[in-house]
Chimera marker file (.cmm) of the C-alpha trace (Angstrom):
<marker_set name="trace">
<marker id="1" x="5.838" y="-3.581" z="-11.567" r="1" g="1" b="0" radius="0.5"/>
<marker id="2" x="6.000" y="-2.626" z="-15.245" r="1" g="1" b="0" radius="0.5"/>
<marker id="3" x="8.392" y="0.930" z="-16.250" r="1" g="1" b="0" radius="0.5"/>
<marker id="4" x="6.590" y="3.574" z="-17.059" r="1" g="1" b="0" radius="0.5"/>
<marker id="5" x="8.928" y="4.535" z="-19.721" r="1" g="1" b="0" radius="0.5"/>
<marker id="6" x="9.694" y="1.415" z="-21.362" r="1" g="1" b="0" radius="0.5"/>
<marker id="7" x="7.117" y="-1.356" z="-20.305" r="1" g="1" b="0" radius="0.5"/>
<marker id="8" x="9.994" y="-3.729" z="-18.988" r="1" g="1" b="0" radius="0.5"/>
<marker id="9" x="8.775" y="-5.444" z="-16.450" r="1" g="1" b="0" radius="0.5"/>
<marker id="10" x="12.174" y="-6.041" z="-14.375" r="1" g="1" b="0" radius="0.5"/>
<marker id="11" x="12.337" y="-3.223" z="-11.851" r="1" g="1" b="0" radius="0.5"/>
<marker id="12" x="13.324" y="-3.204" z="-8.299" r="1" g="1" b="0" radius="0.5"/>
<marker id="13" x="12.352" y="-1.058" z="-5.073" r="1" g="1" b="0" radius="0.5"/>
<marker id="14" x="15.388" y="1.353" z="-3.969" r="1" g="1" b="0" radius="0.5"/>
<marker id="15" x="13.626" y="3.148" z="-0.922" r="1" g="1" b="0" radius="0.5"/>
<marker id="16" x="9.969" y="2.555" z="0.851" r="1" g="1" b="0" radius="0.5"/>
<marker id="17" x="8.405" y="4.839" z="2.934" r="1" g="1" b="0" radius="0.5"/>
<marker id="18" x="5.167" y="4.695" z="5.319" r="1" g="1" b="0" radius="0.5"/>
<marker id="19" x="2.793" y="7.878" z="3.850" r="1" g="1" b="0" radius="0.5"/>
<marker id="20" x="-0.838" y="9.013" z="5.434" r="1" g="1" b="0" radius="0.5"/>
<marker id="21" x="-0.163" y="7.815" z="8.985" r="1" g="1" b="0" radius="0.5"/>
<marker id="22" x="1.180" y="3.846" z="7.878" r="1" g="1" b="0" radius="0.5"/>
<marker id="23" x="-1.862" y="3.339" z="5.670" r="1" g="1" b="0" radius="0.5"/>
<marker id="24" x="0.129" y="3.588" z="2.438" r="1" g="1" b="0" radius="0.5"/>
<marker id="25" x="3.398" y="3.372" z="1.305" r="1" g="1" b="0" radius="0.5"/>
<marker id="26" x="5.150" y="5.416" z="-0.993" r="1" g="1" b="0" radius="0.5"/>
<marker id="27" x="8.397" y="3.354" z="-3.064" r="1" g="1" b="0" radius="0.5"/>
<marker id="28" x="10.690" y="4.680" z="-5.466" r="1" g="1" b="0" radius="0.5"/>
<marker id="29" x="11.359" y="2.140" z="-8.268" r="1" g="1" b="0" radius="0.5"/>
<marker id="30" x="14.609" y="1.570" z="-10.394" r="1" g="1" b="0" radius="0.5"/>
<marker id="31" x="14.228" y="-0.140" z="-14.186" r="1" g="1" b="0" radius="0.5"/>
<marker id="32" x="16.890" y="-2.518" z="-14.676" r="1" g="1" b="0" radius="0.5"/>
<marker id="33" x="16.648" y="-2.191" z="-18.282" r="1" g="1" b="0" radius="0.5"/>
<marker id="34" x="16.391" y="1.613" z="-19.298" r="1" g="1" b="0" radius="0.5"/>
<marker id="35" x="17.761" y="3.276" z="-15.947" r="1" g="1" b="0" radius="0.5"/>
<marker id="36" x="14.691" y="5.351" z="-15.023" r="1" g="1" b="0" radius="0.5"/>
<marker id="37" x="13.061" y="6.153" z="-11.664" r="1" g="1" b="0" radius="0.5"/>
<marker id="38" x="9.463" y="6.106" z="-10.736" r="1" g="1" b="0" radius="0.5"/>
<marker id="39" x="7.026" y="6.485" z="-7.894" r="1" g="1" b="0" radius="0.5"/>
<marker id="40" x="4.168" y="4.055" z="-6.807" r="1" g="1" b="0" radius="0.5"/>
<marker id="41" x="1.875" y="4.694" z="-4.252" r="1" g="1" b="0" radius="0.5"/>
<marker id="42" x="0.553" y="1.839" z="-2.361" r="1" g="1" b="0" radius="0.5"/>
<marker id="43" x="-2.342" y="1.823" z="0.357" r="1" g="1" b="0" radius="0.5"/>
<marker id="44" x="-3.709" y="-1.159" z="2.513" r="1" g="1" b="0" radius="0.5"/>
<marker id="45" x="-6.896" y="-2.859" z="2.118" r="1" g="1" b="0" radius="0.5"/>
<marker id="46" x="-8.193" y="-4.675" z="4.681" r="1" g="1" b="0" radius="0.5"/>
<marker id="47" x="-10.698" y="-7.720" z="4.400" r="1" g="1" b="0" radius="0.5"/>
<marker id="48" x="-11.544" y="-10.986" z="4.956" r="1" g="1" b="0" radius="0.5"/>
<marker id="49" x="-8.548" y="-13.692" z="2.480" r="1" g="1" b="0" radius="0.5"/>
<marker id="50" x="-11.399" y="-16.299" z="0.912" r="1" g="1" b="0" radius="0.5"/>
<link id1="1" id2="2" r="1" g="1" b="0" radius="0.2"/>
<link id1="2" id2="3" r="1" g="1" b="0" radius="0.2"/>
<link id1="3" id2="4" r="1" g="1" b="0" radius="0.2"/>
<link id1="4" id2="5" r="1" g="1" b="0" radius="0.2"/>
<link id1="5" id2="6" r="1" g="1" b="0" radius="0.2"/>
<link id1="6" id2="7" r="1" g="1" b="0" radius="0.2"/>
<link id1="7" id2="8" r="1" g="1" b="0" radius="0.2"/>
<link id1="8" id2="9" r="1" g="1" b="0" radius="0.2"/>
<link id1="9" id2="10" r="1" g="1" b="0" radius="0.2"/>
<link id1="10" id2="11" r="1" g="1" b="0" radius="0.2"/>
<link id1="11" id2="12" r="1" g="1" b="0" radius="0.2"/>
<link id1="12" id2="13" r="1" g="1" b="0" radius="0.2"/>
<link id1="13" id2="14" r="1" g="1" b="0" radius="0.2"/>
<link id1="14" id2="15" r="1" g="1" b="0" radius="0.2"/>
<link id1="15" id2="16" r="1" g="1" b="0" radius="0.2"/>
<link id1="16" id2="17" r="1" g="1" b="0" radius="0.2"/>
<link id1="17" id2="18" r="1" g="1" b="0" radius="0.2"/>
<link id1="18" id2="19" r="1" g="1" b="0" radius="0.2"/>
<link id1="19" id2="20" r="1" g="1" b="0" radius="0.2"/>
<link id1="20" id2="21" r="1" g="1" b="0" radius="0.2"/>
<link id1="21" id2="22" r="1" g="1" b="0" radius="0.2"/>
<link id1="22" id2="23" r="1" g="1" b="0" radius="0.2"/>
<link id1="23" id2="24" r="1" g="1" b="0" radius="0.2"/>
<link id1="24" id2="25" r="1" g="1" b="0" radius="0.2"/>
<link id1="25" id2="26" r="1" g="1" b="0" radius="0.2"/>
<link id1="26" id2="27" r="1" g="1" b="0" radius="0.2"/>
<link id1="27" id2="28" r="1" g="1" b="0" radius="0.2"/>
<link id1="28" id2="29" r="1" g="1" b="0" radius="0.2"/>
<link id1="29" id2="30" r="1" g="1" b="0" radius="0.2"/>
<link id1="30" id2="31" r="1" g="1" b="0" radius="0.2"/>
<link id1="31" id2="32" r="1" g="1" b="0" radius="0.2"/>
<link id1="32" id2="33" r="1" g="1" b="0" radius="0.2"/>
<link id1="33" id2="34" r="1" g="1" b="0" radius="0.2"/>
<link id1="34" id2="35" r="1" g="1" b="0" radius="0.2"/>
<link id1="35" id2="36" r="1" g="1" b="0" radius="0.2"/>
<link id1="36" id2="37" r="1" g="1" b="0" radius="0.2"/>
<link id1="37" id2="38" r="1" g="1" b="0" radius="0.2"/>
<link id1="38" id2="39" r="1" g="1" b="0" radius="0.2"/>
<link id1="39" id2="40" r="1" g="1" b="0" radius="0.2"/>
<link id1="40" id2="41" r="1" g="1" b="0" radius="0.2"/>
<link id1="41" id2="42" r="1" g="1" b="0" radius="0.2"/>
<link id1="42" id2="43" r="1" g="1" b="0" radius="0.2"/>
<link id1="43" id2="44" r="1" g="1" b="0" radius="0.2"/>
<link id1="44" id2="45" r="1" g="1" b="0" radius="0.2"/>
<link id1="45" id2="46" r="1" g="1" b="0" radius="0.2"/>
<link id1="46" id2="47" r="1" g="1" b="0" radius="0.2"/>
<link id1="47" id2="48" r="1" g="1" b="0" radius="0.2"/>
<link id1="48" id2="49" r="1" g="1" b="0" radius="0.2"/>
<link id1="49" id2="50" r="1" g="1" b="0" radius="0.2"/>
</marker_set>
């Protein structure tokens, strides 16, 4: 996952959460390069793998 703030792309996942019922999660990410902290919000897909 690329930093918001300054586009490195070395970040890491300090907490992860289960959000609308365990059909998403919610993760707050730490940049390893400029120290900032950031929210992505995942959901599932489901689907047949080719």
């Amino acid at each position: 996952m690329k930093c918001p703030f300054c586009q490195n792309s070395d970040t890491r996942v300090v907490d992860s959460r289960p959000v609308e019922e365990g059909a998403a999660l919610r993760r707050r990410r730490l940049c390893e390069a400029c120290g900032a902290r950031f929210t992505t919000h995942e959901r599932y897909q489901s689907g047949a793998l080719m």
